[in-house]
C-alpha positions in Angstrom: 76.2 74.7 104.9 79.1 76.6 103.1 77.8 78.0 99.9 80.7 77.4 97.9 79.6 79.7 95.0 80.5 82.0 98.2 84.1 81.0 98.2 84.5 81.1 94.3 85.4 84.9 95.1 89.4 82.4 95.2 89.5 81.1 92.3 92.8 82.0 90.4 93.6 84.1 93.6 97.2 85.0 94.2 97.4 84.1 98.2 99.6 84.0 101.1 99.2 83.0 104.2 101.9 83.2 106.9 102.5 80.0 109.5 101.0 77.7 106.7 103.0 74.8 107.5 101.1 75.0 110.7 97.5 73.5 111.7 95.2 75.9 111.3 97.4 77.2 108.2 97.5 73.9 106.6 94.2 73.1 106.6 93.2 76.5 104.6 95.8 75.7 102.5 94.5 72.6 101.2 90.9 74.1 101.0 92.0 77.4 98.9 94.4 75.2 96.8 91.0 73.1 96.1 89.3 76.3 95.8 91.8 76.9 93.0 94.0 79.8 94.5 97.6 80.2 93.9 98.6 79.4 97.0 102.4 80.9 98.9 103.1 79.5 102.2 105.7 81.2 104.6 106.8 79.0 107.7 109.7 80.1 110.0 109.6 76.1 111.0 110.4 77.5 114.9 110.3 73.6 116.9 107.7 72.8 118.5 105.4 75.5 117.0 103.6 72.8 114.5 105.4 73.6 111.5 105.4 69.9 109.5 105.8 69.7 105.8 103.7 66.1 105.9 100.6 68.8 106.6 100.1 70.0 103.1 100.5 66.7 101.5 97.9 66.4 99.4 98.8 69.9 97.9 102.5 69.4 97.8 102.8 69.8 94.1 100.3 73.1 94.3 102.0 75.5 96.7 104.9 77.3 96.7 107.1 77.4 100.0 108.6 80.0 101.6 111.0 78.8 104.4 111.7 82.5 106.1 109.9 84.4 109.4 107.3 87.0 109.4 110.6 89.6 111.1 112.7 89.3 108.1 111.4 93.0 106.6 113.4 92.6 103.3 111.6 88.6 103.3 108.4 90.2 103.4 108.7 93.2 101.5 109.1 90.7 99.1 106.5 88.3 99.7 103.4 90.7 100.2 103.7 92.0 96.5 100.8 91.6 94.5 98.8 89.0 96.5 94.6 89.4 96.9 94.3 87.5 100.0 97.1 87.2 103.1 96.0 85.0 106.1 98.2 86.2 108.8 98.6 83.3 111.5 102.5 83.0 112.3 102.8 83.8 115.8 103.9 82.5 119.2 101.0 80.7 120.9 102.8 78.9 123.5 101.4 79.5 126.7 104.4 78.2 129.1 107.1 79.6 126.9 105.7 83.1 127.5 105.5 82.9 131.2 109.1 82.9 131.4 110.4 84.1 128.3 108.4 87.2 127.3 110.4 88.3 124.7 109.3 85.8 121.5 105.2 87.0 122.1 106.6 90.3 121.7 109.0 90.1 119.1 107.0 87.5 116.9 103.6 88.7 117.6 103.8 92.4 118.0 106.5 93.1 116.0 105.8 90.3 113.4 102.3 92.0 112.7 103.7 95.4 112.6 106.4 94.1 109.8 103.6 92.6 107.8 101.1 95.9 108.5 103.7 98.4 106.9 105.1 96.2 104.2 101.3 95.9 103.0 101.0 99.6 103.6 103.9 100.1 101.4 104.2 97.7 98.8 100.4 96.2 98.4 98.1 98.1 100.0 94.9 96.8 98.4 95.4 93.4 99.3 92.7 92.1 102.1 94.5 90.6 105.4 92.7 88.5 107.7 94.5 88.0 110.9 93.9 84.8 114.0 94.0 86.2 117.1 92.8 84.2 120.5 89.9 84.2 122.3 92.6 84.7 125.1 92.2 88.5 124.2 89.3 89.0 126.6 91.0 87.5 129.9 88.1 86.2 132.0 84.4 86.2 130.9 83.0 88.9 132.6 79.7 86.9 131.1 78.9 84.4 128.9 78.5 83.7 125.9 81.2 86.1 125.8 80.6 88.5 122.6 82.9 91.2 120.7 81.7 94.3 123.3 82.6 92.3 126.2 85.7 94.4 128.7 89.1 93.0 127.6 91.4 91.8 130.4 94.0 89.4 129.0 95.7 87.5 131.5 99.1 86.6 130.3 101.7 88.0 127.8 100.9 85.7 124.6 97.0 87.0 125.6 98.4 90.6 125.3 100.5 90.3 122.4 97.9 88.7 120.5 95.7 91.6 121.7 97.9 94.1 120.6 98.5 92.5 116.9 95.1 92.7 116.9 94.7 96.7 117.6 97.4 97.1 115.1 95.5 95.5 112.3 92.5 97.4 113.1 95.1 100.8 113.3 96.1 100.0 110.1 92.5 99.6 108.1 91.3 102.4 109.8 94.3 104.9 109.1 96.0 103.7 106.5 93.1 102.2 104.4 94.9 98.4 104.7 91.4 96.3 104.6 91.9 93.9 107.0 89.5 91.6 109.5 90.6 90.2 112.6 89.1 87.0 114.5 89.3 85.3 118.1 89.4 82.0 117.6 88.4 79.5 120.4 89.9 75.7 121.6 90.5 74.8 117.9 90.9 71.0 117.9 91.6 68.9 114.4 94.3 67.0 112.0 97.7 68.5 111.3 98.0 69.6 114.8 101.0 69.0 116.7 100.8 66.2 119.1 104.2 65.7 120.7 103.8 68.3 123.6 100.4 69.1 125.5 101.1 73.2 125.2 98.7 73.8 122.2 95.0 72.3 122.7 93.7 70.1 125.4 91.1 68.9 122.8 93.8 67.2 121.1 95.9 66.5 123.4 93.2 64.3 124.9 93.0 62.5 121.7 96.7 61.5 121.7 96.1 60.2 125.4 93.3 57.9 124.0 95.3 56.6 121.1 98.0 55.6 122.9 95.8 54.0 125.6 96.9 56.6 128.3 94.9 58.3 131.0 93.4 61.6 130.8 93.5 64.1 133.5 90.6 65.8 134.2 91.2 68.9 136.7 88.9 69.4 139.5 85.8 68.4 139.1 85.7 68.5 135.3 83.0 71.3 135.1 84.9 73.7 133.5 83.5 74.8 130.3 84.6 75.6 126.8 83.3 75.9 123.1 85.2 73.5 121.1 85.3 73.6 117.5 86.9 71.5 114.6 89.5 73.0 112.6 87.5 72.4 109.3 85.0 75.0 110.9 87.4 77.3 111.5 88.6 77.4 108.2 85.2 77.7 106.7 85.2 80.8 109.0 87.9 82.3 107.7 87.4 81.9 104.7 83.7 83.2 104.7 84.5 86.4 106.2 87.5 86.8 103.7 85.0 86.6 101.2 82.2 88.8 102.7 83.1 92.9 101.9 80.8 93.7 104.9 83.4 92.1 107.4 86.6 94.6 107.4 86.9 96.1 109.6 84.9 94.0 112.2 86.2 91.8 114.6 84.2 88.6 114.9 84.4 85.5 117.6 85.0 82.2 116.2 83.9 79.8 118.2 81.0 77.5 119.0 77.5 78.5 121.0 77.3 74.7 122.4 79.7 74.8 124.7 80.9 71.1 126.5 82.4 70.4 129.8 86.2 69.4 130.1 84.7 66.1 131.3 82.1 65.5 128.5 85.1 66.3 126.4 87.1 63.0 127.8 84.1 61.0 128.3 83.8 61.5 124.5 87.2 61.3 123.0 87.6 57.8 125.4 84.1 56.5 123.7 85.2 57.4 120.4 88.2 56.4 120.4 87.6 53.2 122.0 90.7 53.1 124.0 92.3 55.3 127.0 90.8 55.9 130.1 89.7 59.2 132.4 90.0 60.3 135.6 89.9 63.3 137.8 92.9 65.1 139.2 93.5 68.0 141.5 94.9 71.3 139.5 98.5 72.7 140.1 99.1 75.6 141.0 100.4 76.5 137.5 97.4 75.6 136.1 95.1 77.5 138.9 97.1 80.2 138.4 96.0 80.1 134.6 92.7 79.1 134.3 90.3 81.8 133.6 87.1 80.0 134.1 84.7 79.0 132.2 84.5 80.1 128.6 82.0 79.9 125.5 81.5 82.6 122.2 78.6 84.4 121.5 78.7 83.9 117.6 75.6 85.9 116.9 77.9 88.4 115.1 79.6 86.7 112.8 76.6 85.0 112.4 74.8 88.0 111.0 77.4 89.3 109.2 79.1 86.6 107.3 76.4 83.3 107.5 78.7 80.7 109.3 78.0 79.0 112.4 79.7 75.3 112.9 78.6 72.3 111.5 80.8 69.7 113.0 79.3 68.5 116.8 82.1 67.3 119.0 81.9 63.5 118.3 81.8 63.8 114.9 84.8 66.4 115.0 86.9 64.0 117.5 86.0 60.7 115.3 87.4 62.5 112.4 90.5 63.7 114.5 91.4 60.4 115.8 91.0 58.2 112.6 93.5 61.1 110.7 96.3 60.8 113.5 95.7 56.7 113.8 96.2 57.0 109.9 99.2 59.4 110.1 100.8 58.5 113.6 104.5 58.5 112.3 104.4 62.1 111.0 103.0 63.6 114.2 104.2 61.4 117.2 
């Protein structure tokens, strides 16, 4: 369980977290405004990113907005002043974008973290910055559970820009004294997502298919796995190793030790959803040319370091995940 005495290190804390019109930025949104922070959101609102202003909702009156983009230097030279906590997770995470487009992983990603490194550097350089990276970073497990020593090999440009944000953070806290912590999350899966394009998470992807009584493709033989894990873990995670001194400077995997089958997964969003239908299909070569095997975190560090491991088992993530978008279909479809 979360100690929440642990997380009382927020209360009255002036925060900002970048991308928090987004899904995993929303959801810590709401928890640190219930934490009692004073919460700043900055959202570039790029389409088809995530950004939705329905995500904060319940914490619309308790936030401040700020509509502007993690380039703008004079935007964040502003925004950066005086704030304890900054949860760095704008960034370009579409996959298919950045096999023909390059440019928007580099320039968001690279040069968005680089912006928000040396305004901190300049302007607030005892605030604590916690930066979401991918588990993407490490390109092909070399072995499972894959842990934090394991040889990097990213295989695509977002992989690499995320990488390299991530070297710059830990440039930063190790040169320049800019505490910071950064994290590899895995297939993240949860309300507030996006659900009009299948780009960002199969996990929920799958759940839209069920809802709306669709099939599911499963590829090959549906073997392939992969630690799944609710976005209300994740942001316990986050939040936990903001809170923990003995954490920057580390970088920790946040993901899940059970890992599940791609089939398991659509055998169990069909059950719980009650609706929808699977079957298997052969990959395209797009897709062959992508997948990087299977995949599952060794969380032992984080484990040590911080206390969290996931509470939230797949069917019990997913039933929560489909009752929130069956609730909420009009904001999200």
């Amino acid at each position: 369980m979360v100690k929440q005495d642990q997380l009382s290190c927020f209360f009255e804390k002036d925060v900002l977290i970048t991308g928090g019109l987004g899904f995993i930025g929303s959801n810590l949104a709401i928890k640190l405004v219930r934490l009692g922070a004073k919460v700043t959101l900055l959202d570039a609102m790029i389409d088809e990113h995530g950004g939705n202003l329905y995500n904060i909702e319940p914490v619309k009156d308790n936030v401040f907005i700020n509509f502007s983009d993690v380039r703008d230097e004079n935007s964040i030279k502003y925004l950066v002043r005086g704030r304890d906590y900054i949860f760095h997770l704008a960034g370009q995470n579409d996959h298919i974008l950045s096999l023909v487009n390059p440019f928007p992983d580099i320039d968001i990603n690279i040069k968005g973290a680089a912006i928000l490194l040396e305004a901190c550097r300049k302007y607030n350089p005892k605030g604590r910055l916690i930066y979401t990276g991918t588990r993407g970073e490490y390109g092909p497990a070399a072995r499972l559970p894959v842990n934090e020593d394991t040889p990097i090999n990213p295989k695509g440009i977002y992989e690499l820009s995320s990488l390299t944000a991530q070297r710059l953070f830990q440039i930063y806290h190790n040169n320049h004294s800019v505490k910071s912590i950064t994290l590899r999350l895995t297939n993240i899966y949860g309300e507030r997502a996006q659900m009009r394009h299948n780009r960002f998470g199969v996990a929920n992807w799958f759940i839209r298919l069920a809802i709306d009584n669709e099939t599911i493709k499963v590829f090959g033989d549906g073997s392939l796995i992969r630690d799944f894990l609710s976005v209300d873990d994740t942001v316990d995670a986050i939040l936990m190793c903001a809170a923990t001194e003995e954490a920057y400077g580390e970088v920790f995997n946040v993901g899940d030790d059970r890992p599940s089958s791609f089939l398991e997964l659509a055998k169990t969003v069909v059950d719980v959803a009650g609706s929808g239908r699977w079957e298997f299909a052969p990959f395209t070569p797009e897709r062959a040319a992508q997948e990087p095997g299977d995949f599952y975190s060794d969380i032992s560090k984080i484990k040590r370091i911080v206390g969290w491991e996931p509470r939230c088992d797949l069917a019990e993530g997913i039933r929560k995940t489909v009752a929130y978008y069956r609730e909420n279909k009009p904001y999200y479809w």
